[in-house]
GUBARO-501222 format. One record per residue (C-alpha): x, z, y. Coordinates in steps of 0.2 Angstrom, whole numbers, plus 5000, padded with zeros to 4 digits. Layout:
N
X:Z:Y
...
END
This chain:
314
6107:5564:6571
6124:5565:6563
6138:5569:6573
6156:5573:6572
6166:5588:6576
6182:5583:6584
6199:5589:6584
6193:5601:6599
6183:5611:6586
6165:5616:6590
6155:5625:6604
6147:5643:6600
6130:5638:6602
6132:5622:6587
6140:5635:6576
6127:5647:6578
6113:5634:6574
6124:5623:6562
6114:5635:6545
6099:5634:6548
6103:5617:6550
6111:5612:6535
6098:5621:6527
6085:5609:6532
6097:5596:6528
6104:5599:6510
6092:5616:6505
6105:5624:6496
6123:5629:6503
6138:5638:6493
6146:5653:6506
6167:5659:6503
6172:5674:6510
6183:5676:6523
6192:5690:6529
6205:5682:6543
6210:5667:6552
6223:5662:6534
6207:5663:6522
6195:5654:6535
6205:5638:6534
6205:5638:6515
6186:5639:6517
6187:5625:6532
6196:5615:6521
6197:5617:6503
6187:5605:6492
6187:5594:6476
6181:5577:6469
6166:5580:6454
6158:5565:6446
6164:5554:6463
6157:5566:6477
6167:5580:6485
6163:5599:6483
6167:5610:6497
6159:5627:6505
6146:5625:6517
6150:5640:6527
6160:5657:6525
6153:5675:6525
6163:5688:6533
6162:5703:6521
6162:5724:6525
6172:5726:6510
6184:5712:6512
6186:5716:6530
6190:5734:6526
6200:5731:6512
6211:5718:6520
6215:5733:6536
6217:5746:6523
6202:5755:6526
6189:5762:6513
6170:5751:6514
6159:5764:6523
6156:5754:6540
6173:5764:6544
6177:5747:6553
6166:5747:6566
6159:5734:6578
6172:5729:6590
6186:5727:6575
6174:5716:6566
6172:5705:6580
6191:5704:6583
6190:5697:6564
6177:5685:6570
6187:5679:6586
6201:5675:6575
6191:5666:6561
6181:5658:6574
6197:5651:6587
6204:5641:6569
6187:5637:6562
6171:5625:6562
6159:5631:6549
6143:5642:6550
6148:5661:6548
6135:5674:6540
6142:5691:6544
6138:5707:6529
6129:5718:6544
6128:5732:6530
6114:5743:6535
6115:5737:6553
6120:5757:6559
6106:5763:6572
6092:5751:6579
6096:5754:6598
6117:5748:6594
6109:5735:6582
6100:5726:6597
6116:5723:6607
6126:5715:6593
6114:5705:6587
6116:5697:6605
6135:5700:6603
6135:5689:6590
6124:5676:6595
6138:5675:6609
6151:5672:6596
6140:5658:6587
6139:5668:6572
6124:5661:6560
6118:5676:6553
6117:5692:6548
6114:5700:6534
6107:5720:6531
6103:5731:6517
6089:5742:6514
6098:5759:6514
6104:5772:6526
6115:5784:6526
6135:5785:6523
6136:5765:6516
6143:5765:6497
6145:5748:6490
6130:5743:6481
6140:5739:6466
6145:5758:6463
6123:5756:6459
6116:5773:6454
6134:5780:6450
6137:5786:6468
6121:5793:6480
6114:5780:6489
6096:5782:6501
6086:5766:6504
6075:5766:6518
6057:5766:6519
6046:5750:6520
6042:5754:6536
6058:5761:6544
6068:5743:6538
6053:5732:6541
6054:5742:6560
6073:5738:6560
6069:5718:6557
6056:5715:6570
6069:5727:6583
6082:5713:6578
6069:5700:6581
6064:5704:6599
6082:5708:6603
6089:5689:6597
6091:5677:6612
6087:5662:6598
6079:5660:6583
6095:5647:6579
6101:5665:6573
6096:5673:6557
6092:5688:6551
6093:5690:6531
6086:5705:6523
6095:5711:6506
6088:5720:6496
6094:5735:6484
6077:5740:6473
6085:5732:6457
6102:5740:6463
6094:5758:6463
6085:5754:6449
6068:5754:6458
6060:5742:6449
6055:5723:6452
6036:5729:6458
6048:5739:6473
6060:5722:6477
6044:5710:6475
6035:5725:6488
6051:5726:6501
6051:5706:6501
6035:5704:6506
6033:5716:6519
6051:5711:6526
6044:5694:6526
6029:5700:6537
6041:5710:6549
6051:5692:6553
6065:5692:6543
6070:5673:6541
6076:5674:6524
6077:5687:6508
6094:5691:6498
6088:5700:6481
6106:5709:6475
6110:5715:6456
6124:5721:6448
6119:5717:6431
6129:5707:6419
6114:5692:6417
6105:5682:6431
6089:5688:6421
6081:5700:6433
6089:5689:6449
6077:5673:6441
6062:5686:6436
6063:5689:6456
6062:5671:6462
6049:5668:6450
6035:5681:6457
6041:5677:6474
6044:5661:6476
6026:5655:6475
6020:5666:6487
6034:5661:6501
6037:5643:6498
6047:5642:6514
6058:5659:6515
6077:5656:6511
6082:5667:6495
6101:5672:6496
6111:5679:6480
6129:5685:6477
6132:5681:6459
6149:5694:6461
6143:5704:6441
6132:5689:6436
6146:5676:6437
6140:5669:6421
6126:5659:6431
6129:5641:6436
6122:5636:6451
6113:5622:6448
6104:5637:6436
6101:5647:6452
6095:5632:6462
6083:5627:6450
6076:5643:6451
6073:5642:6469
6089:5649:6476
6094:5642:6492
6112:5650:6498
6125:5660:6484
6139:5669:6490
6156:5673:6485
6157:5687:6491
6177:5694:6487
6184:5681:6477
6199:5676:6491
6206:5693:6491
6203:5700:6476
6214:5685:6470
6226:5688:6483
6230:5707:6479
6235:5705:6463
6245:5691:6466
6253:5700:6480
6255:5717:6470
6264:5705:6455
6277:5696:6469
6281:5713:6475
6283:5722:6456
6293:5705:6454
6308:5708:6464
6310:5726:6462
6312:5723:6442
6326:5709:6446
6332:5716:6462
6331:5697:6469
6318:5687:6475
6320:5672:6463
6310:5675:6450
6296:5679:6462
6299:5663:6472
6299:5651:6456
6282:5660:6449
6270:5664:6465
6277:5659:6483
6276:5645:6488
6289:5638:6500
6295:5643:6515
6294:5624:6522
6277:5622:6517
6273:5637:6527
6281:5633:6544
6270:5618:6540
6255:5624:6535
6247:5628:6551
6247:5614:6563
6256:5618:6581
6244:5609:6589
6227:5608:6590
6225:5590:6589
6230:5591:6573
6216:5599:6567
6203:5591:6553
6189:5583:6556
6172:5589:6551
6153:5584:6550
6140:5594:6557
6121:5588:6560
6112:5592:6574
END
């Protein structure tokens, strides 16, 4: 039944079933980072006409490495838990969407199980883990830094912990991947999927770094026909050249942008700032970059009823 989210926002337990509902619904959703409450209202609201029908995001993913960066801090799950959730509170109080949260490797099972439930409290969607252990690199550093991925059994262990631990299976738990990262092979990714699937993972992400989608849609193609019904994720952040109607075709069914809000934000921050210490006046900078200070006292409503209405189906 379709219904509509008012002004007063939406409940927890919608949000956390609002994914998998959509989708059911539409089969393939497009994900925006978000690393606070700013960036989560572009997400919320940001969207475009294309040959007569609007474009938007369909939910926004809360990124390690965004979070991380936007506090100042390196991406090794230095942030821990608590201060993600504080990120979440705020991105949630201003916010509608359905939230995936990067879980990186998850840390230790026993801690694992408690937030899983911590974040079903939130109304997060999902939660996304990688296949490693260890100190976390970011997977795009590849086979240039030391990265251990866990055993079959040791992650597909971690899974069905998560599984049991979830109060509702409104919640997701999505498995990435990192065989073609480490350069294990496609035999190694196709192997993990499987047995990941087996464990109870709801969906699969399969992660690359290289420059063409080529190994991404070798993926899909051996495992697609043999799990019809398991929701494949990518993050097309080194394969940008891929369309998605090109990765939908090939069975995908949710792509992330996974940093694009504030790795377009720094730069245009670092050139505001280099700005007014060449001219020793903020003029230039104002008349190339900021927008005004008007539109920012307006750009936040200073009331909730002033917020925009969204569909949700339920």
């Amino acid at each position: 039944m379709e219904t509509t989210v008012t002004q007063k926002g939406v409940m927890p337990g919608e949000r956390l079933k609002s994914l998998r509902v959509l989708l059911k619904k539409n089969g393939f959703i497009r994900v925006m980072e978000a690393h606070n409450g700013l960036t989560a209202l572009i997400v919320e609201n940001v969207s475009v006409q294309c040959n007569g029908q609007e474009r938007a995001f369909d939910a926004m993913w809360l990124s390690s490495l965004c979070d991380s960066t936007a506090k100042g801090k390196p991406d090794i799950e230095l942030v821990d838990f608590t201060s993600r959730c504080r990120t979440l509170e705020d991105i949630t109080e201003v916010t509608t969407k359905p939230i995936i949260l990067d879980g990186d490797t998850g840390g230790k099972t026993e801690h694992l199980m408690y937030n899983v439930r911590t974040l079903e409290r939130l109304g997060v969607s999902a939660i996304i883990l990688e296949d490693k252990v260890g100190l976390k690199k970011n997977s795009l550093f590849g086979t240039d830094v030391v990265q251990e991925q866990d055993s079959i059994e040791g992650f597909s262990a971690k899974i069905a912990a998560a599984r049991k631990a979830r109060m509702t299976e409104d919640f997701m738990l999505i498995s990435r991947i990192e065989s073609l990262i480490l350069k294990a092979g496609m035999e190694d990714a196709l192997a993990r999927a499987f047995a990941y699937v087996k464990a109870g993972t709801d969906a699969i992400m399969i992660h690359s770094k290289e420059k063409s989608p080529d190994e991404i849609f070798e993926f899909c193609s051996k495992f697609r026909p043999q799990c019809p019904d398991v929701p494949l994720v990518v993050v097309p952040s080194s394969f940008n050249v891929v369309y998605e109607s090109e990765l939908r075709a090939a069975g995908v069914n949710v792509v992330i942008y996974a940093n694009h809000l504030i790795r377009s934000a720094y730069p245009a921050m670092m050139e505001t700032a280099r700005l007014i210490l060449e001219n020793e006046r903020a003029k230039e900078a104002d008349e190339k970059l900021c927008m005004s200070i008007s539109k920012v006292l307006t750009l936040i409503p200073d009331t909730l009823y002033a917020r925009r209405t969204h569909t949700t189906w339920s």
